[in-house]
N, C-alpha and C positions, 0 to 999 in steps of 0.2 A: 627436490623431493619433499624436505620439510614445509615447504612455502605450500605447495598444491596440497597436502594432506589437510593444513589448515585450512586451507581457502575453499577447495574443490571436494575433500570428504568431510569436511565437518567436524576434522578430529581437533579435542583439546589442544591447546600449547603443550600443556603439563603432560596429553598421551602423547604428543605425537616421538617426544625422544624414545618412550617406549616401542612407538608400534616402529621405529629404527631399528632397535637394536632387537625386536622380533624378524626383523626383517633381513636385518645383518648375521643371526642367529642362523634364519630357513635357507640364506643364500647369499653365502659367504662372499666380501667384498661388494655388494649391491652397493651400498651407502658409504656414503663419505662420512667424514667424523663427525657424528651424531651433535647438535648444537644442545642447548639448556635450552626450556621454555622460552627464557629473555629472550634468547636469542632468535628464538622462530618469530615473536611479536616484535622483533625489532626489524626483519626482513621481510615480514607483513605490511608494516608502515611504509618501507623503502619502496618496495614493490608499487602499494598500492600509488604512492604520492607519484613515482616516475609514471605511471599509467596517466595521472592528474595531469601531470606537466603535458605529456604528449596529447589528451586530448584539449588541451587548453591552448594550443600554437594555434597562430592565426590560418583561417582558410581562405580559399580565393573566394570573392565574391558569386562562382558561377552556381558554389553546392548549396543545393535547398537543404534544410530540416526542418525540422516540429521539436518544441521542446515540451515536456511535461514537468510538473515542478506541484512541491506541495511543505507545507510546512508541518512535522510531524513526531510522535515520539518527545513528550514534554519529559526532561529529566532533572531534575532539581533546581525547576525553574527556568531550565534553559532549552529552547525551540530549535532544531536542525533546519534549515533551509536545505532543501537539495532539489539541483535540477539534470535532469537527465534528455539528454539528444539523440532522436531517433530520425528516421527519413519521415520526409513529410508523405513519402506516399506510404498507404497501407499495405503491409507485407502481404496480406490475403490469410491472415493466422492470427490468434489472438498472439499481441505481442511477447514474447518472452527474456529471458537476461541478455539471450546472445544480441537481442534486436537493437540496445540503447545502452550510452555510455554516459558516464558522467562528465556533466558541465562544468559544476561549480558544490561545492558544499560548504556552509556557513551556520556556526549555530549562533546565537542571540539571545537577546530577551525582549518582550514585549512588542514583537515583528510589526510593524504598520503600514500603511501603504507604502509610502517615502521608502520605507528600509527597502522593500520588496522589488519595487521600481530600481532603487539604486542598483540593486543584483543584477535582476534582467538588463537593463542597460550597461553592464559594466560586462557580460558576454555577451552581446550583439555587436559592443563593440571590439571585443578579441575573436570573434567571429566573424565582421566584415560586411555582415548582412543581418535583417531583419531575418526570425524563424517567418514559416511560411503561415504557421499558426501555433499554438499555445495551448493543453489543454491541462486544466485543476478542477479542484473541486470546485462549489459554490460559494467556499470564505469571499465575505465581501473585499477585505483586502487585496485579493489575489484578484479578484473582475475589477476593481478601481483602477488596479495596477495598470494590469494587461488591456485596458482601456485607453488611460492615459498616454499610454506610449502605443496606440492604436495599432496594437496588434489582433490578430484574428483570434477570439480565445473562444475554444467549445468548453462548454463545461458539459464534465465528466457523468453520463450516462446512468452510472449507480447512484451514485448522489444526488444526484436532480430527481429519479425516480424516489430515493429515499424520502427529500424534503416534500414529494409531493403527496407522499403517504401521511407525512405527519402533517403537512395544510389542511387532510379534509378528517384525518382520524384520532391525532390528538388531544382534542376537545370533545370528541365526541361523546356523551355518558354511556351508550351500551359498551360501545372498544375499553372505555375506560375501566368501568363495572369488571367484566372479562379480565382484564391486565390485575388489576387489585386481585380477584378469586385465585388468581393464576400465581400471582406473589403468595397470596396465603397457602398454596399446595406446594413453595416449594417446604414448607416448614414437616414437610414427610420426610426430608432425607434421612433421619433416626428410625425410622417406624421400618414396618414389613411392606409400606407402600415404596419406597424407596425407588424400586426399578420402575416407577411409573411414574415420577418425580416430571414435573418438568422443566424446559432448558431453562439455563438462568438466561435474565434479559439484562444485555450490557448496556450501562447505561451512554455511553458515548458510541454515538450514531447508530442508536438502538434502531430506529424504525428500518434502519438497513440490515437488522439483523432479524427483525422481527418475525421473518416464514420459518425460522427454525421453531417457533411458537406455532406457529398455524402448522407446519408439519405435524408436531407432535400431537395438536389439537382433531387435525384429520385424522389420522392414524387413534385416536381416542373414538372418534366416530365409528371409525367403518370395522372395530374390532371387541365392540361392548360384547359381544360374546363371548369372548373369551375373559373376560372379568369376572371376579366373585361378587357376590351383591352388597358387600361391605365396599369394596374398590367403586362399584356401580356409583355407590352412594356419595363417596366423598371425591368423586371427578364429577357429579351431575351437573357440578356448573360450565363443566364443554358444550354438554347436551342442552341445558339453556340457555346456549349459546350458538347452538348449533349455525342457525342463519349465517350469523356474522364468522363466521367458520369457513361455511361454503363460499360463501361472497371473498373473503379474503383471500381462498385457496383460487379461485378463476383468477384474482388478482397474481397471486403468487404467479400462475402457470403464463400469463401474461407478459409479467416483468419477465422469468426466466426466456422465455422464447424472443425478445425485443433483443433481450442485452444479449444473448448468445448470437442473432444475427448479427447486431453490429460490433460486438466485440471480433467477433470471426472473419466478417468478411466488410468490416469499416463502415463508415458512414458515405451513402450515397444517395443518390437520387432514386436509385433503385430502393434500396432497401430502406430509405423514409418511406416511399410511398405503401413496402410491405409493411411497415411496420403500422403506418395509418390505414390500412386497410387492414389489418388484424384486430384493431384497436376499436375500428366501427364496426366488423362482424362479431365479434365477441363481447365486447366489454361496454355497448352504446347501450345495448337492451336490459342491464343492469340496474339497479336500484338509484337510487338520489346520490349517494355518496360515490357510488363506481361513474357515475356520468361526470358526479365533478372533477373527478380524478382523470377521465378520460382528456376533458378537456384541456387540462394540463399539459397530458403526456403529447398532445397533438399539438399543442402551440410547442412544447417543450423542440419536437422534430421540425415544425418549419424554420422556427427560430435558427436549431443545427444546419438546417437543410438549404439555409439561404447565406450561409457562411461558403460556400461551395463555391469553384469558378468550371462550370463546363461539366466533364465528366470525371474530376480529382475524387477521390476515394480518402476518406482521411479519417485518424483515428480518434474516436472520441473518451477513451476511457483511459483513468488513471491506475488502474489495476496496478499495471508494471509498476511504476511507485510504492503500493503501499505492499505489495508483494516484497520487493527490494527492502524498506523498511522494518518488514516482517524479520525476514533472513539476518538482516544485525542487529534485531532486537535479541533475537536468539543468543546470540555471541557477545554482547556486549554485557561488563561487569553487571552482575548481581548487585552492587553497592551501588544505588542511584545516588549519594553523596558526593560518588566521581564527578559526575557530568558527565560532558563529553570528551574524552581524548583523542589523542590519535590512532585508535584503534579503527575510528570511523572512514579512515584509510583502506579499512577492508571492503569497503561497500564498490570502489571501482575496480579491486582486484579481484574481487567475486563474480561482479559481471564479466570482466576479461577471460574468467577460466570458468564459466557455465556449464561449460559441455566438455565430451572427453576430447573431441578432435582440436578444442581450443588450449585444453592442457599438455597436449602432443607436441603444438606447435607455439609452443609458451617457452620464452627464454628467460629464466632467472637471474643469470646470470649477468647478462645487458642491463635487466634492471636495478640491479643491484649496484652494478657499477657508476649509474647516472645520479644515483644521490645518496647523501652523506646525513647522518644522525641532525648536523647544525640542520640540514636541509629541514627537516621533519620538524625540529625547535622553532626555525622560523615560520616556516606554513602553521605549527599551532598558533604562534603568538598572532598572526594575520589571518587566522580564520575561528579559533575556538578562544572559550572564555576561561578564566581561571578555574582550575578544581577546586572546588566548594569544600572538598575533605580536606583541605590544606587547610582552610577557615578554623573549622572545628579543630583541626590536629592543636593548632595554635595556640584555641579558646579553653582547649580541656589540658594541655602541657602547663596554660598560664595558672589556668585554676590549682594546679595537683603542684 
């Protein structure tokens, strides 16, 4: 009960003894004796790591997968590798937690090809067989890799449209001009403009984030009526920007309809040829900079499109990933001095218990019993680096 409340509702270590003894409070003998916080993250670890071991036994040669893999979450210097194992064919849904399990998780420092390579080959070969394809981002180390050891690798759908938006619009001076006016209006957040603010622009894998701008910049457009002539005045640089507004909003409505078909119903021969057929009745008859972008996104699809054997359907986005990443970013120590510990143990016990019919049929118990505290001490020493807070503890005990 403690183990799912953590993993499956999201509650604190520190609530979950409470919401026990609320529990044991509403209905009397429900719960067993309620453990200390420790105690819930120490059968958090055990849980997660015996999930590790089972999907890490070897398979028979006969099962296909796909693996997705990304190196992410930089925390005091040190880089998580993780890959996760799905079926190679597409479920016909954008993928979700229940759909893929964890491979391998490794953090580091200074990831390069060689390290990357080593991974991938050190599960192909406790797996038995080659994946049937591979999908990451666009990091050069990650296509070197997945080159090298000549596996089939797509790259990932949103990222590749990202990078194609910053090849034709990051140098450009009108996009530029825009972005600057757009940094100086956020300096309203103190004033009476405030709710009119707009979004901040993240700087890492901004261009992938950049229609929350154009959103807000539409919506500037199509509602100057409602504005007072003071507001009018100090947004007018949307308005002479208008152009570059519309033009990125057809883009915007664009990318959303590509990635929602092949996120939803995968990559095929089918839905390359919609998606190049959208691409030429929509977005050919556009300006200079939308044509070069088109051009792009149509090499971008034969390139996927010729990865293909026959009628295979297969997944091209990394979403699951960085979604997975999201969810222990949540959870993991507020103190980036930690690094990474074994908490990162949650990440395969998370996916294991997604859904509530997966925590129904979820045995604690079993896994609890397959591994032991040394367990958890060895798997850190052979996958994660020293806590960095130890450094310090060290360096300011010596000083004082």
């Amino acid at each position: 009960f403690a183990v799912l409340l953590y993993a499956f509702a999201g509650i604190s270590s520190h609530q979950v003894p409470k919401v026990m003894q609320l529990a044991e409070l509403l209905w009397n003998g429900i719960t067993d004796d309620i453990p200390s916080h420790v105690t819930v993250l120490d059968w958090v670890e055990k849980c997660g790591l015996s999930i590790t071991k089972g999907c890490m036994k070897r398979k028979t040669a006969e099962e296909a997968y796909s693996i997705i893999f990304d190196n992410s979450i930089t925390v005091c210097g040190q880089d998580l590798h993780l890959e996760l194992k799905a079926s190679s064919e597409h479920p016909g849904h954008s993928l979700k937690h229940a759909d893929v399990s964890v491979l391998r998780m490794k953090a580091g420092k200074g990831w390069n090809t060689e390290m990357i390579k080593g991974q991938l080959e050190q599960t192909i070969k406790e797996e038995g067989r080659k994946p049937d394809y591979v999908v990451s981002d666009n990091g050069q180390i990650m296509c070197i890799a997945s080159e090298t050891l000549g596996l089939t690798h797509h790259k990932d759908i949103s990222h590749s449209f990202g990078v194609f938006l910053e090849n034709v619009y990051s140098k450009d001076p009108e996009f530029a001009d825009f972005i600057a006016k757009k940094g100086y209006a956020r300096k309203f957040s103190h004033t009476a403009m405030a709710p009119l603010m707009p979004p901040r622009r993240r700087e890492y894998a901004r261009f992938m984030n950049v229609f929350d701008t154009v959103h807000w910049a539409k919506a500037i457009l199509e509602n100057e009526h409602l504005l007072s002539s003071h507001e009018r005045y100090m947004l007018s640089f949307v308005r002479s920007h208008a152009s570059l507004v519309e033009e990125l909003d057809d883009v915007m409505h664009a990318y959303e309809y590509m990635e929602q078909l092949c996120k939803q119903y995968g990559l095929s021969h089918k839905t390359a040829s919609e998606c190049r057929r959208y691409i030429n009745q929509n977005l050919m008859t556009k300006g200079d900079r939308v044509r070069r972008l088109t051009n792009m996104l149509i090499a971008y699809f034969n390139r996927e499109e010729a990865l293909l054997d026959g009628d295979e359907v297969h997944n091209i986005t990394s979403d699951i990933i960085e979604s997975t990443f999201g969810c222990f970013k949540a959870r993991m120590s507020p103190n980036k001095n930690n690094g990474y510990t074994p908490l990162v143990l949650l990440i395969p016990l998370s996916l294991k218990v997604s859904t509530i019919d997966d925590c129904r049929n979820f045995n604690v118990s079993h896994l609890l019993a397959r591994t032991t505290i040394t367990d958890i001490k060895k798997w850190r020493g052979d996958n994660l680096l020293p806590n960095p807070s130890i450094k310090r503890m060290n360096v300011v005990k010596n000083i004082a």
